[in-house]
C-alpha positions in Angstrom: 17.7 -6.0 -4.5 14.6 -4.4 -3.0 12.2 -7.4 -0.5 8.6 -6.2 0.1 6.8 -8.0 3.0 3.1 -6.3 4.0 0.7 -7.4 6.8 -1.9 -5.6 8.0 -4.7 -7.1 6.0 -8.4 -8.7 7.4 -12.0 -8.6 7.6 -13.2 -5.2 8.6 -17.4 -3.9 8.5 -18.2 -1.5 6.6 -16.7 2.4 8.3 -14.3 0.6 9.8 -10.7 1.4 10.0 -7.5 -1.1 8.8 -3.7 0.2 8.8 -1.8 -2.0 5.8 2.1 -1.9 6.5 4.6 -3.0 3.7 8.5 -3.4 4.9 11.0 -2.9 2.2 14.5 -3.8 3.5 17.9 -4.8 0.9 19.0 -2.4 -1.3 16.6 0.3 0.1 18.9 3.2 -0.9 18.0 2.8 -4.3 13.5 3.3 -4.0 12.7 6.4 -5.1 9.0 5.8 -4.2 6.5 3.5 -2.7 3.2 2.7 -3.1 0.1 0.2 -2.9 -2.1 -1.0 -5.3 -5.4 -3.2 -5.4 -7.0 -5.7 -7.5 -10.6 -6.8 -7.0 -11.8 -10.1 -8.3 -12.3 -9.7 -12.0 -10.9 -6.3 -12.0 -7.7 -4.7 -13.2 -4.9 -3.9 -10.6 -5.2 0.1 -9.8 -3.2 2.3 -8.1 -4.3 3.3 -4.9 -1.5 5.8 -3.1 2.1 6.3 -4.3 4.2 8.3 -1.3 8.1 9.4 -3.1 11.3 9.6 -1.6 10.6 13.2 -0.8 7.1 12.9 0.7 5.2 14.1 -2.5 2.2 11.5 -2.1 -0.4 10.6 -4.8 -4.1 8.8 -4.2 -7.0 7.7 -6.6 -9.8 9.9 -6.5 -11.8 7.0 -5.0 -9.8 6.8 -1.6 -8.9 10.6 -1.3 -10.1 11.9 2.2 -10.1 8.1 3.5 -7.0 6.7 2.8 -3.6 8.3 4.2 0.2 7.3 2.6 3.1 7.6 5.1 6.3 6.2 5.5 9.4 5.7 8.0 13.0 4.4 7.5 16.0 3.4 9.3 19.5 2.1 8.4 17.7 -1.3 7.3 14.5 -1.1 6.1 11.8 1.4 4.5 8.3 1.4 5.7 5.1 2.0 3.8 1.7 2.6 5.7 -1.3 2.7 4.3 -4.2 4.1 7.3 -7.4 3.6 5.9 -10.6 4.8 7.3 -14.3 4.8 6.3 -13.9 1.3 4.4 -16.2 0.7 1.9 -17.3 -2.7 0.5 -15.9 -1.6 -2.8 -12.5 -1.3 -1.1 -12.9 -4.9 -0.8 -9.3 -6.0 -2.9 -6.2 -7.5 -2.4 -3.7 -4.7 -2.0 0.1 -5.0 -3.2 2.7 -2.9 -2.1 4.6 -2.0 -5.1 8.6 -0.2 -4.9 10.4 1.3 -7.8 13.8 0.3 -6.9 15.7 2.5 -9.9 13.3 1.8 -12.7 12.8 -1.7 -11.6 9.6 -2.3 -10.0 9.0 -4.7 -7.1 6.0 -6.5 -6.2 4.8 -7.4 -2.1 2.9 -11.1 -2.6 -0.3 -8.7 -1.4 -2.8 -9.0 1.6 -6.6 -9.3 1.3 -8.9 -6.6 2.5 -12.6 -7.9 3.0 -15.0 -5.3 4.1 -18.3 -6.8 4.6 -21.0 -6.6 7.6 
């Protein structure tokens, strides 16, 4: 089975700049895509990027131009980025890295994002 761990998260002022990472290691041969997600308070969980095993990548219209999907792998682990840039207090959320590992997804325990002068 497919672990998620991500890090990355803080306080950041508004423009500023945070880099989310998510580390998927165990059965990673089976992900066929990655991808984080957000959930302000009182808010439904949205999809924020989604980056396939082939490098197709996805984002909301709210984040496109500002946020950026990538990923590495080795023999152990895949690695989800998430660079984002031009942070907006409405970006304020705690963001989950999400894997579809076959058609079974997997959840990260998520990391907060507070942007806020």
């Amino acid at each position: 089975q497919v672990q998620l761990v991500e890090s990355g998260g803080g306080l950041v002022g508004p423009g500023g700049s945070l880099r989310l990472s998510c580390a998927a290691s165990g059965s990673i041969f089976r992900i066929t895509s990655m991808a984080w997600y957000r959930q302000a308070p009182g808010k439904q969980r949205e999809l924020v990027a989604r980056i396939t095993s082939l490098g197709t990548t996805h984002y909301a219209d709210s984040v496109k131009g500002r946020f950026t999907i990538s990923s590495s792998r080795d023999s152990t682990k895949n690695t989800v980025y998430l660079q984002m840039n031009n942070l907006k207090p409405e970006d304020t959320a705690v963001y989950y890295c999400n894997a579809f590992e076959g058609l079974e997804q997997k959840w990260g325990q998520g990391t907060q994002v507070t942007v806020s002068s």
